[in-house]
N, C-alpha and C positions, 0 to 999 in steps of 0.2 A: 583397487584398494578399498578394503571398509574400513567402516572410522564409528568410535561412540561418540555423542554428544552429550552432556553436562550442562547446564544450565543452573549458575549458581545464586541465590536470593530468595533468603522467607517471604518478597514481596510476590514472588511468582507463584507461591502456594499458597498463599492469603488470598491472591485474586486482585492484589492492589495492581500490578504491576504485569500487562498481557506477553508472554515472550513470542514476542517479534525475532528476535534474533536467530532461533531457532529455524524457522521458515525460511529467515533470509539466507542461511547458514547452508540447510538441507539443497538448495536451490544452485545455491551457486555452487558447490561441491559434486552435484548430480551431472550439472551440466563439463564438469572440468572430470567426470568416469573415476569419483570417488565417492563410495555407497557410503552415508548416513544410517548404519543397520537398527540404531537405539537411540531415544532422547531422553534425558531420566532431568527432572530436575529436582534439586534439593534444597535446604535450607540451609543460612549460615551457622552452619554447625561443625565441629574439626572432623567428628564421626561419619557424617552423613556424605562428607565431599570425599573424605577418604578410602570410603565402600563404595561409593559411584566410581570414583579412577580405579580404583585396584580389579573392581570387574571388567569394567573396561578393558584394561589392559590386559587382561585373562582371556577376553571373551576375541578381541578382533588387535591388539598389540598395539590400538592406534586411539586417543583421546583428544577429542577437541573442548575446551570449558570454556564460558564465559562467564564475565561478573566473579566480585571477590579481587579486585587488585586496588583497589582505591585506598587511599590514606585513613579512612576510619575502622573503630575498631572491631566491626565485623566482616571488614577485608579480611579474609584469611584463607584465600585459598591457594598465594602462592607458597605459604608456611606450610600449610598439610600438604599439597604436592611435593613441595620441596623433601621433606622428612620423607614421605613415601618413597621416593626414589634415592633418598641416600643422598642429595645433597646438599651439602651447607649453603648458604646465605655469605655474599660480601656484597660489600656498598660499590658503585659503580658512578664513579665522578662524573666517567659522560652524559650517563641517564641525568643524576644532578644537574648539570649544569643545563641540560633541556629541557628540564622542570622550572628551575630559577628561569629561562628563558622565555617561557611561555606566559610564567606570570609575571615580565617585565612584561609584557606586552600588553598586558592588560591593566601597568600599572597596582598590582597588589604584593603583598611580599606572603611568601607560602609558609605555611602552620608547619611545627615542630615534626608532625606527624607525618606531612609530605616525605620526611628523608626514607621513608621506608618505602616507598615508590623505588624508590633508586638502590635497594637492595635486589640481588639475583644472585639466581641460583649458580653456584661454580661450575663453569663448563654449558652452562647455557646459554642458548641464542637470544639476544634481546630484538623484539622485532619493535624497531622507534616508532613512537606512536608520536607523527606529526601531527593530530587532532585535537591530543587532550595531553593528561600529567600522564595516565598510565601504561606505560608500556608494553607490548604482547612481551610471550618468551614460547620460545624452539627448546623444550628441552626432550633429546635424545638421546638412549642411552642401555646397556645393557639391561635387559628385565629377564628374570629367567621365567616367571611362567606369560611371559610373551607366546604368540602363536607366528610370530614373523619373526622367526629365526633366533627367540631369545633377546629382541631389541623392543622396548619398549620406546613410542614416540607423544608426549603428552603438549597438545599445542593453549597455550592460555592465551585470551583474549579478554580487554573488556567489559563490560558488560554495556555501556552508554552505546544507545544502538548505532551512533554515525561512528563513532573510533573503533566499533566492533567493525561495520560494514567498512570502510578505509583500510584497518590492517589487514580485515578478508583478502580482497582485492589488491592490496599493492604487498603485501609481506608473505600472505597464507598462499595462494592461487600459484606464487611464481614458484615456490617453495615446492609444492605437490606435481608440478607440472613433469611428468615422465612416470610418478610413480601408479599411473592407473595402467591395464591390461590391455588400452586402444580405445575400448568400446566407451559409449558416455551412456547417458541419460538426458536427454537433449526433452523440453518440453515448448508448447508453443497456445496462446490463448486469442480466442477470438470473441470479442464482445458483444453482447446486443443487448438492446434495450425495445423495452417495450411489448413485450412478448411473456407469455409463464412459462414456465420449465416447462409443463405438461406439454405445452403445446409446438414450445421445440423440441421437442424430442420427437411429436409424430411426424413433425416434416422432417426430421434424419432418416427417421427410415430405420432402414436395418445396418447404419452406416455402422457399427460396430465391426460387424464380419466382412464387410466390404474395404475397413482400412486393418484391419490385422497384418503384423502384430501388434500395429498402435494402438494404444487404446485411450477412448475417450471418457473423459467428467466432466457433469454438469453443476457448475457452482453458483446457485442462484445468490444474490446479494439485494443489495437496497439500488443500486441504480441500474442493475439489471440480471444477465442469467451469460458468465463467461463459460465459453464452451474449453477447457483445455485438453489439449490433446498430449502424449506423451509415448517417445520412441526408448524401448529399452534395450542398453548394452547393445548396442549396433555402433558400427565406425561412424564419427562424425560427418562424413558427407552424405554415407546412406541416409544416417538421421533427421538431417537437413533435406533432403529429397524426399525423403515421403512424408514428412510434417508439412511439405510445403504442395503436396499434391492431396492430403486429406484436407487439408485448409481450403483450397480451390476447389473441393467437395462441397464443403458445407458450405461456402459461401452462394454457392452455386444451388442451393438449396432453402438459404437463408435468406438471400436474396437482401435488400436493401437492412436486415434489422442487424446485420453488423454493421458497426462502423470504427473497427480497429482491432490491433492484436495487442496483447499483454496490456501494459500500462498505459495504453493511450486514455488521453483524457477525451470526454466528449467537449468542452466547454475550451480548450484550444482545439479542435478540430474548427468548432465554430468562429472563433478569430482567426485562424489560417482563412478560411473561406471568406470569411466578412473583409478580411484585409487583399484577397487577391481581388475582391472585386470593389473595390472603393469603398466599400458601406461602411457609415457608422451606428454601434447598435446603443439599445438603451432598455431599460426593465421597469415593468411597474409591478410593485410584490404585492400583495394581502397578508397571505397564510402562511408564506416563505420568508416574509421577512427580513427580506437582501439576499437570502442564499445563491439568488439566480449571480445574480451582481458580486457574491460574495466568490463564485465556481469559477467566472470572467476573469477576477481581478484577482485571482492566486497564478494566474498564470503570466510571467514575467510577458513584459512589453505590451500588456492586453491596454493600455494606453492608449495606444495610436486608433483601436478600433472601438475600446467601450468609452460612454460618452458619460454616464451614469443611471442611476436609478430613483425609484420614487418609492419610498414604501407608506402606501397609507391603510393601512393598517384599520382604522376606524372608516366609519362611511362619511366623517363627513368631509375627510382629508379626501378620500377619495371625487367627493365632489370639488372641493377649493384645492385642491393642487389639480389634478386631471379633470377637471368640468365633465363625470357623469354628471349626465341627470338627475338629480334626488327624486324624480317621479318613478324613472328607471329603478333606482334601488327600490322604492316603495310599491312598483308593481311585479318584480319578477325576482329579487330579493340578490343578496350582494356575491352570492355564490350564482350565476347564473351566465349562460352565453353572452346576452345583450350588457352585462356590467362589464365581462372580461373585455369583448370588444371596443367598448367606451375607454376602460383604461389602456388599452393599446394604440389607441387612435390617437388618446390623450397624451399619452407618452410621448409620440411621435411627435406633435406638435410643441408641446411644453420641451422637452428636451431636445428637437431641434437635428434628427437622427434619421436615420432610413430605413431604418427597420426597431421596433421595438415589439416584445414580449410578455404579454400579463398571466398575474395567475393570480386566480382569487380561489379559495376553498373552505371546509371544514376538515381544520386539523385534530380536534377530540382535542379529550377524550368526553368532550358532552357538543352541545348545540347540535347534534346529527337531527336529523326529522325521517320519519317515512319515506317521500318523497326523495328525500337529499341525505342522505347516510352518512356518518362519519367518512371520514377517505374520500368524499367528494371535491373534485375536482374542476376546476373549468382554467381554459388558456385559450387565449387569443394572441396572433402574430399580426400586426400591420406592418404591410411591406407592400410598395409597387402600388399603392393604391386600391390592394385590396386585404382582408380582414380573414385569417382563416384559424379557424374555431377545432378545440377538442375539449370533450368531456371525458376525463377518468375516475374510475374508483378506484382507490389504493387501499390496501389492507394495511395489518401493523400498528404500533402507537405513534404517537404526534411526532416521535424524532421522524421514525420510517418515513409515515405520512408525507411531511414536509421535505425529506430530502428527495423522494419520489417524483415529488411537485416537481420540485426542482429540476431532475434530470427530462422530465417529459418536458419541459420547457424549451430546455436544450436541443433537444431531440426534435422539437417543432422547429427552430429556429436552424437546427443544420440540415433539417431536409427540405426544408423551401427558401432558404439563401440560395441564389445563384450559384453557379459553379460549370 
């Protein structure tokens, strides 16, 4: 089955506003063998949403839109679709009363403007949006310049990227299930850090022509370079079978610098491991700032294994919270092997932990020297009784920089924790 996509909000074309929705959209439709052939998006305009659905449904008979359902008065796109297809609007008490319901639950009473929420289109499908106020809708229906048979199918979602991602999932997915040809789109991501593109790609090899038809992309990011693979229009178990034998490829090639597929985090990798072997960890920042401590503690339960962190940030916190040496900072300067190792050593003792982490650098965009460049990097891990040290250079401005910092931190701390 193909399908267009719509993407509705002058904030998406302003640039205020990234659409996410659209990727998440593409993704999960790909994998369930229904083709995303177009993504258009436009502004809250009557005209502009009404020439996106109308080609659409000219071009592939099937529209999916997000955004434009909300109670204000640039919602307006279940009004233009509604009129495009010839149907009127009535109020629908049950939509109401799960509007009034929601905002009992939060204790508010809902604006004049909300009742228009609970307007739909006659003869369309309301798909309940237990998330939020705004409800999808299923409207399908005779279209005559459809290319499927004369049936026009236009699916609205919207736009709040978790009530989009929940109706995807529990109202859109079950809804399309049959109407794809067998085959999917099935894709599969393996992560590593610490490495350049350039230089994974020479250890692949000529993996290109050795996993066809798959075919491979390299998506370098700030915390590392994900390799995704992707199997097209093939039956779901072939797909699964050779995504799962190119993956054994490259790891088999990559060796140690994955450490995960898709969304895995490095930073619960590192508490799964810290917690199978009893340790507790702890961070001492500079240049990062908490981020290390900030990656830990977004991860539910990281409690049990992170203990805290210290950011001293100035040299002399550094000395009166973690007892470097102020000779140390004054003879080899506060971005250097011998300070990192001082704050991890310090850490561990002052926080009372079994393994702790430092990372001192220059994040720019000034202080670089000759010697010590901007994107200079230094970490130390104490653990077990002994101190082990890396220096990196990171490219990028001071976000990159620092988030960089960050992940090589990680990346020290889950290759020499036990396991």
């Amino acid at each position: 089955m193909d399908l267009e996509l719509v993407t509705i909000g002058t904030e998406l074309l302003l640039g205020f506003t990234v659409d996410t929705n659209g990727a998440e959209i593409a993704r999960t439709l790909a994998a369930e063998g229904v083709r995303v052939l177009r993504r258009t998006a436009v502004a809250d305009r009557a005209d502009h949403i009404r020439d996106a659905v109308q080609a659409g449904l000219g071009r592939t008979g099937a529209v999916l839109t997000t955004g434009g359902l909300g109670p204000t008065r640039d919602d307006i796109s279940k009004r233009v679709v509604a009129e495009l297809l010839g149907l009127p609007l009535e109020f629908d008490e049950t939509v109401w009363a799960d509007v009034l319901a929601r905002y009992a639950r939060f204790q508010r009473i809902p604006a004049a403007s909300n009742r228009g929420q609970a307007e739909v289109p006659v003869g369309g499908t309301v798909l309940r949006n237990r998330w939020g106020t705004a409800p999808g809708l299923w409207l399908e229906r005779p279209y005559a310049a459809s290319p499927r048979n004369g049936v026009g199918l236009v699916i609205m979602l919207p736009g709040v990227p978790f009530e989009m991602r929940m109706l995807l999932q529990h109202e859109v997915v079950p809804r399309l299930a049959g109407r794809s040809d067998g085959v999917v789109i099935r894709s599969l991501s393996l992560r590593t850090t610490g490495i350049p593109e350039s230089t994974l790609a020479e250890r692949m090899g000529e993996i290109e022509r050795e996993i066809a038809p798959l075919t491979l992309a390299y998506l370098p990011g700030i915390e590392g370079v994900d390799l995704r693979l992707s199997a097209w229009e093939l039956d779901p178990d072939e797909a699964e079978r050779r995504l799962r034998i190119a993956a054994d490829l490259i790891r088999s090639r990559a060796d140690d610098l994955v450490y995960g597929e898709d969304e895995t985090d490095l930073a619960a990798l590192v508490l799964d491991r810290a917690r199978a072997t009893g340790l507790r960890l702890g961070t001492a920042e500079s240049c990062t700032g908490g981020l290390v401590g900030g990656r830990l503690t977004e991860v539910p339960g990281s409690s049990d294994v992170f203990m805290g962190a210290v950011v001293c940030y100035h040299n002399d916190l550094k000395t009166s919270l973690l007892g470097v040496p102020p000779e140390v900072i004054a003879a080899e300067g506060a971005v250097s092997e011998a300070v990192a190792g001082a704050m991890a050593t310090g850490a561990l003792t002052r926080l009372a932990v079994d393994a702790a982490v430092a990372v001192t650098g220059i994040a720019g965009p000034g202080g670089g020297t000759e010697s010590k460049p901007v994107g200079t990097i230094w970490l130390a891990l104490a653990l077990g009784g002994a101190v082990h040290t890396r220096k990196s250079v990171f490219g990028g401005g001071r976000h990159e920089i620092r988030a960089r910092a960050a992940q090589a931190a990680l990346s020290l701390l889950y290759k020499h924790l036990p396991h």
